[in-house]
Structures are given as structure tokens and as C-alpha cells.
C-alpha positions as CSV (number, residue, x, y, z in Angstrom):
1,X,119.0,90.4,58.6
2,X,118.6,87.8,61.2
3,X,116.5,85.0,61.8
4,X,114.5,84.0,65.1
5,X,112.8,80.7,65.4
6,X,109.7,81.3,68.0
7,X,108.0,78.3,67.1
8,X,109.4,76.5,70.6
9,X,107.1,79.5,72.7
10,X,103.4,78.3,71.3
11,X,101.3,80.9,71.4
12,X,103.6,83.3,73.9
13,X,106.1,84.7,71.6
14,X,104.8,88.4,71.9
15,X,106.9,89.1,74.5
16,X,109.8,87.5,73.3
17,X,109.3,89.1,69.5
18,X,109.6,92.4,71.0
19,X,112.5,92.2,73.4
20,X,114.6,90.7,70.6
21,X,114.0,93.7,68.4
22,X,114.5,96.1,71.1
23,X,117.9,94.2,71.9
24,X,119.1,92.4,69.0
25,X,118.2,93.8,65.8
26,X,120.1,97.5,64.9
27,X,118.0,100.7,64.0
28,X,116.4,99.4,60.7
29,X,117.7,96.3,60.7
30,X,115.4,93.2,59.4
31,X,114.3,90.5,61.4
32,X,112.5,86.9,60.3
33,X,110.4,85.6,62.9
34,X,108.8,82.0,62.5
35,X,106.3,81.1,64.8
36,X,103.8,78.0,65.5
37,X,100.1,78.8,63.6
38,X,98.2,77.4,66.1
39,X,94.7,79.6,65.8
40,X,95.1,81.8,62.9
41,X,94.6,84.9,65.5
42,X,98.3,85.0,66.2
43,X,98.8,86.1,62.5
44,X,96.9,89.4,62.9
45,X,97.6,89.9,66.6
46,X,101.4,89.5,65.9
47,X,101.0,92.4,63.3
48,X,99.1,94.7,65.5
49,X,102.0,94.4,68.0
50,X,105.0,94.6,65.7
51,X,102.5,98.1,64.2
52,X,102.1,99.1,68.3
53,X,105.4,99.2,69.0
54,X,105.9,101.4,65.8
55,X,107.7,98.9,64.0
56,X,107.3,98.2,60.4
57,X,106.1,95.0,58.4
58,X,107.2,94.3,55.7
59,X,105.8,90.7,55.3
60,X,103.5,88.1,56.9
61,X,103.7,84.5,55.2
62,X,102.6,81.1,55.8
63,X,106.0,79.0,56.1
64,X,104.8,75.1,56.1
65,X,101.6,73.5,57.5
66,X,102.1,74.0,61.0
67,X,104.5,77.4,61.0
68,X,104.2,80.9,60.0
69,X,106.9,83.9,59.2
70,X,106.9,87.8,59.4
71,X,109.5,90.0,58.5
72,X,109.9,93.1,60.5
73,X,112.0,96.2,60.7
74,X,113.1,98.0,63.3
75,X,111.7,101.5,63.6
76,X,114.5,103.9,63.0
């Protein structure tokens, strides 16, 4: 299990979310990613692309006032 910290990207992390779990995380492997709130439309839109790329989450929690935190799995 690692842990990415996003929250420096604002609202561009996407990208970023995705080339780390192509390239760091091992088949199945877990990966924490925090990211910056912002408008709450980055919650649901970063689940639809971790689902898109056939990914699995396995949680989606709000971290602090300002920061949020999903847990994802790599596809297999």
C-alpha cells in the first residue's frame, strides 16, 4: 500500500492519479490518494475515472476540511 499526496495539483490530478497506478502501484496493489476538495464534483468524477479505467474503489472519504482520500486498487 502506498500513499500519494495530489493535493499540490488542484483540481488536475486525473491525469496524474492514473499514470501513478499504471506505473507505480503492482497488479492489485492499494493506493491512497488525497486530493484538494475544492467543488465537491471532483469526488464523483474521480470515482468514475478510477471505475473507467477498470480499477476498483474500495473507499472515498473526506480527510480534513479542505482535503479528500480514496483508496483504489489496481485491476489485476
Amino acid at each position: 500500500m502506498k500513499r500519494y499526496d495530489l493535493r499540490h495539483l488542484k483540481d488536475d490530478f486525473y491525469d496524474k492519479m492514473l499514470t501513478i497506478i499504471k506505473k507505480d502501484l503492482s497488479k492489485k496493489e492499494v493506493g491512497i490518494f488525497i486530493f484538494e476538495i475544492g467543488d465537491f464534483s471532483h469526488i464523483q468524477k474521480s470515482a468514475d475515472v478510477v471505475k473507467k479505467a477498470g480499477h476498483e474503489l474500495l473507499n472515498s472519504l473526506k480527510f480534513n476540511e479542505a482535503d479528500w482520500t480514496i483508496v483504489v486498487r489496481k485491476k489485476g
